[in-house]
C-alpha beads as a LAMMPS data file, in Angstrom:
LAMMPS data file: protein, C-alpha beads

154 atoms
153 bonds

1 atom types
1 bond types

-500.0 500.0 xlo xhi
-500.0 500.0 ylo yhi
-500.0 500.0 zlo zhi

Masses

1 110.0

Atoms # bond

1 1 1 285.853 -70.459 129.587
2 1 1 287.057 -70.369 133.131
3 1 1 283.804 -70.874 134.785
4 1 1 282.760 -73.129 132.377
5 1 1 285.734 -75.646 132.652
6 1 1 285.296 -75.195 136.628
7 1 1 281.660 -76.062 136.502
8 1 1 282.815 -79.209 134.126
9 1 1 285.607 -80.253 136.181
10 1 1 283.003 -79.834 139.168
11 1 1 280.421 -82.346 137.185
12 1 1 283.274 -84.245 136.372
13 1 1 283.584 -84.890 139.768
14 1 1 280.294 -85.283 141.084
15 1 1 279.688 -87.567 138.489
16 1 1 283.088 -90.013 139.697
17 1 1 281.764 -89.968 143.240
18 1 1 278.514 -90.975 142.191
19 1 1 280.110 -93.749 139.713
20 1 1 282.385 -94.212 143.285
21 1 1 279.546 -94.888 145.294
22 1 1 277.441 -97.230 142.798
23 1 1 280.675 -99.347 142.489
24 1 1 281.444 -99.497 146.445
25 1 1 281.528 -103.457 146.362
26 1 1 283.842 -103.606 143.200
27 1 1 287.183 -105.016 144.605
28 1 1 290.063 -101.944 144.872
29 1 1 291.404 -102.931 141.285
30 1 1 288.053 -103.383 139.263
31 1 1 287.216 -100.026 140.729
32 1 1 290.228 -98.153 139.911
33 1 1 289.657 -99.440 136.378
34 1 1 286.437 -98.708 135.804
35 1 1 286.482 -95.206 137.306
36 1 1 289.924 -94.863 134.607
37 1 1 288.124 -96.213 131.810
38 1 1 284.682 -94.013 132.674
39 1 1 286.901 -91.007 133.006
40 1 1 288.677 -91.749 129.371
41 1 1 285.430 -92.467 127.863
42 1 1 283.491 -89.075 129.269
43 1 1 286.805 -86.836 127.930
44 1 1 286.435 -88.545 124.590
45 1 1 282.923 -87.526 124.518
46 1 1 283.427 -84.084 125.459
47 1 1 286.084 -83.867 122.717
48 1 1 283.687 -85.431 119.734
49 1 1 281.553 -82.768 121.234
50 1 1 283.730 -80.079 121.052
51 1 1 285.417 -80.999 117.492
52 1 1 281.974 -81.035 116.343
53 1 1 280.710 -78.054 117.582
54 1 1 283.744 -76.541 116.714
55 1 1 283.684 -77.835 113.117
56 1 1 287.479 -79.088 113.235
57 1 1 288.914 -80.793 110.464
58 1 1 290.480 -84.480 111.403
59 1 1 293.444 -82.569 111.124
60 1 1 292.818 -79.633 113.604
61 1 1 291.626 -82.361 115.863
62 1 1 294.834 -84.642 115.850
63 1 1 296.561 -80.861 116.387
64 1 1 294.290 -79.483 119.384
65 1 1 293.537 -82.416 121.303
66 1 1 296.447 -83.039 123.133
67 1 1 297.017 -79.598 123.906
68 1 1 293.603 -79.027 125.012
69 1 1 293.474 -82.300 127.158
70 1 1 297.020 -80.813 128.813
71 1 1 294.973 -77.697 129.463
72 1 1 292.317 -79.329 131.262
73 1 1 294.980 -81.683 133.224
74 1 1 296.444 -78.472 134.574
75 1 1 292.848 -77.051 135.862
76 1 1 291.721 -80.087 136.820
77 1 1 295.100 -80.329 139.336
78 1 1 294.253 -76.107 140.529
79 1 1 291.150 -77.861 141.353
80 1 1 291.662 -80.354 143.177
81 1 1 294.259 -78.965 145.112
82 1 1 292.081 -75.893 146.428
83 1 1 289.785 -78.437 147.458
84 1 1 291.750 -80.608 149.047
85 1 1 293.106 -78.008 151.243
86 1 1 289.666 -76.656 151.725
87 1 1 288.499 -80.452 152.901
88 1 1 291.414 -80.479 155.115
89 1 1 290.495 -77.645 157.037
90 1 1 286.755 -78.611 156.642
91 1 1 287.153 -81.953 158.076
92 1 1 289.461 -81.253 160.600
93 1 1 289.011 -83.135 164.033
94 1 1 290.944 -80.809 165.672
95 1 1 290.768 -76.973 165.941
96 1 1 291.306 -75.302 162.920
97 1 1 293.953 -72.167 162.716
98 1 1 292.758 -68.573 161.774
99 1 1 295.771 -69.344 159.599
100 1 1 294.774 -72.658 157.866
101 1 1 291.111 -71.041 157.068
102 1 1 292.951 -67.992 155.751
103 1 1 295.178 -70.535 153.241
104 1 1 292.338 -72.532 152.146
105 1 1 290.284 -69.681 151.590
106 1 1 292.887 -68.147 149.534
107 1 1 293.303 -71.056 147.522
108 1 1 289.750 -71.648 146.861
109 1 1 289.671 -68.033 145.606
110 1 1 292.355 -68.038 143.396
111 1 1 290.881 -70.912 141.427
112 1 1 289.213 -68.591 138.568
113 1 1 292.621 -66.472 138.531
114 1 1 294.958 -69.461 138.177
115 1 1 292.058 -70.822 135.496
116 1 1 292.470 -68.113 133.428
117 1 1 296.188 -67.805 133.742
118 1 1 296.146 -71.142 132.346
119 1 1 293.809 -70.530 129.482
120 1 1 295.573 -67.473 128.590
121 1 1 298.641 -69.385 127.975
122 1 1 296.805 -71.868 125.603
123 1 1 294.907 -69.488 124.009
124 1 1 297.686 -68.878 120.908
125 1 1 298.409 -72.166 120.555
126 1 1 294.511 -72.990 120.048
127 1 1 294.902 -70.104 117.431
128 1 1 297.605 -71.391 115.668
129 1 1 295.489 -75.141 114.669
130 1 1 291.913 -72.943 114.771
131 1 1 290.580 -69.987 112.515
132 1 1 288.685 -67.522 114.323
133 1 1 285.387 -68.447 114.048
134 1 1 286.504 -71.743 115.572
135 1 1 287.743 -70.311 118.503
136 1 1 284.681 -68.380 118.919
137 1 1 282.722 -71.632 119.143
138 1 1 284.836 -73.255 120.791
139 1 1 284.241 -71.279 124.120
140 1 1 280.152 -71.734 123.345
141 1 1 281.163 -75.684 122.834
142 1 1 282.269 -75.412 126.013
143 1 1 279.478 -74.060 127.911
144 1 1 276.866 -76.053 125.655
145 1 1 278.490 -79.033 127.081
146 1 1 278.601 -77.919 130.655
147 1 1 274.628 -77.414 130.411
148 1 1 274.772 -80.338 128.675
149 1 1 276.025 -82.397 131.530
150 1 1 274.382 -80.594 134.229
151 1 1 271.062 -81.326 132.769
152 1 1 271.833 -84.889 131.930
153 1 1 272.519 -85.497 135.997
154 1 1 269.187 -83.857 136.890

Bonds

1 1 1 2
2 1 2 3
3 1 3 4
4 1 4 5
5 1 5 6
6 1 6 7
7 1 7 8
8 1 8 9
9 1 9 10
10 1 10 11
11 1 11 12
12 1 12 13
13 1 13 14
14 1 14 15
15 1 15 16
16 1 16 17
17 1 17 18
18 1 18 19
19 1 19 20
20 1 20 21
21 1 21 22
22 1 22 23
23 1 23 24
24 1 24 25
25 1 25 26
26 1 26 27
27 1 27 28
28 1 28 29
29 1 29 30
30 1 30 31
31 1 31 32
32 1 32 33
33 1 33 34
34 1 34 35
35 1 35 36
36 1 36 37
37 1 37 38
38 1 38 39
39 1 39 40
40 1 40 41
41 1 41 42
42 1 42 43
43 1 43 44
44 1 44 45
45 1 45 46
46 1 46 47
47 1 47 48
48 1 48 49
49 1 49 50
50 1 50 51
51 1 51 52
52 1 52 53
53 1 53 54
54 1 54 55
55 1 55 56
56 1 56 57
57 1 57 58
58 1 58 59
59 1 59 60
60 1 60 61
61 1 61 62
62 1 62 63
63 1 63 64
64 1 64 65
65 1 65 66
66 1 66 67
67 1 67 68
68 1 68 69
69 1 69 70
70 1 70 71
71 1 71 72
72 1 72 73
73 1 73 74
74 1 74 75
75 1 75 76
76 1 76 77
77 1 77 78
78 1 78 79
79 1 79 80
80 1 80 81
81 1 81 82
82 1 82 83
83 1 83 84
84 1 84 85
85 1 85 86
86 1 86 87
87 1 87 88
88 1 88 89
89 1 89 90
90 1 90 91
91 1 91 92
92 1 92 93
93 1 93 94
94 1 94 95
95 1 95 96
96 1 96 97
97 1 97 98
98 1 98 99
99 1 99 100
100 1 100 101
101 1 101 102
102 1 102 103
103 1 103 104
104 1 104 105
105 1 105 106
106 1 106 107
107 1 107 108
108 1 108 109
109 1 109 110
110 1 110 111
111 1 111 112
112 1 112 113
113 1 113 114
114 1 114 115
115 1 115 116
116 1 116 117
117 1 117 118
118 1 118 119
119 1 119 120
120 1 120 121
121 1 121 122
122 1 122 123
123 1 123 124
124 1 124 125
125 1 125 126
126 1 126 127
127 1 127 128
128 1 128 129
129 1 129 130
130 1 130 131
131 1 131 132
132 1 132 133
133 1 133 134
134 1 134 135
135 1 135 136
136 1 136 137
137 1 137 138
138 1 138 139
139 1 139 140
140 1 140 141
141 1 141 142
142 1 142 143
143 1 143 144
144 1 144 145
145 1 145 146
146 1 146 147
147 1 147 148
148 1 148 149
149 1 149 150
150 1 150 151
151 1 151 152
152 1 152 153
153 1 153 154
C-alpha cells in the first residue's frame, strides 16, 4: 500500500499541474476553485472505486471513509513536504550546502518509512469496519486504481 498511495499521490499531482497549466488564464479565485472542486471530485471517485472493489456495505463506507481520507491527508502532507524541501535545494539560485542536499535527501528517503508508519497505525481501525477478505482487496483496490490512473494519463 505504501508505494501504491505514493504513486497515487504522485498522479494526483501530476494530474493538478496539468489541470494548473490548462487553467493558466482562469483568474486566481476561479482557479483555486476549480483545482478544489477537481481534487474533491477525483477522491470521490477513487473512493466509489475502492468501496466497490472492496465490496463495502453503505455502512462500512460511512465508517471507513473518513478515516481513510485522514490517512491519505497525512501521506499526502509526508509528500509534499519531502518534495518541497527537495525543490528547495533543487532550485536553488545560490550554492547549495553538503548539508541541505544531505536533509533533502533524507527526507525524500524516508517517504516509504513514514508511509508505512502511517498505514500501520490505520491498519486496525480499517479492521475494525472491514472483514478480512475486505482488507485483502482493499490493498489490490488500491493498486488497480493506481494502474488505473496511470494508464488513463497515457
Amino acid at each position: 500500500m505504501t508505494r501504491t498511495l505514493h504513486i497515487a499521490v504522485a498522479v494526483l499531482m501530476l494530474s493538478m499541474s496539468g489541470f494548473v497549466t490548462a487553467n493558466a488564464g482562469d483568474d486566481n479565485h476561479n482557479h483555486n476553485r476549480n483545482r478544489s472542486q477537481w481534487t474533491k471530485d477525483m477522491l470521490e471517485y477513487k473512493h466509489d472505486f475502492i468501496a466497490e472493489e472492496t465490496g463495502m456495505t453503505q455502512a462500512q463506507r460511512d465508517k471507513f471513509m473518513p478515516i481513510y481520507e485522514a490517512m491519505e491527508k497525512e501521506i499526502y502532507h509526508v509528500n509534499n513536504n519531502a518534495h518541497n524541501q527537495a525543490r528547495k535545494v533543487s532550485t536553488s539560485k545560490g550554492k547549495v550546502s553538503d548539508q541541505e542536499y544531505a536533509t533533502a535527501a533524507k527526507a525524500l528517503s524516508n517517504v516509504k518509512v513514514k508511509e508505512g508508519e502511517i498505514e500501520a497505525k490505520y491498519y486496525d481501525k480499517f479492521a475494525k469496519i472491514l472483514n478480512k477478505k475486505q482488507m485483502f482487496l482493499l490493498k489490490q483496490a488500491e493498486v488497480k486504481f493506481r494502474r488505473k490512473m496511470i494508464t488513463r494519463k497515457k
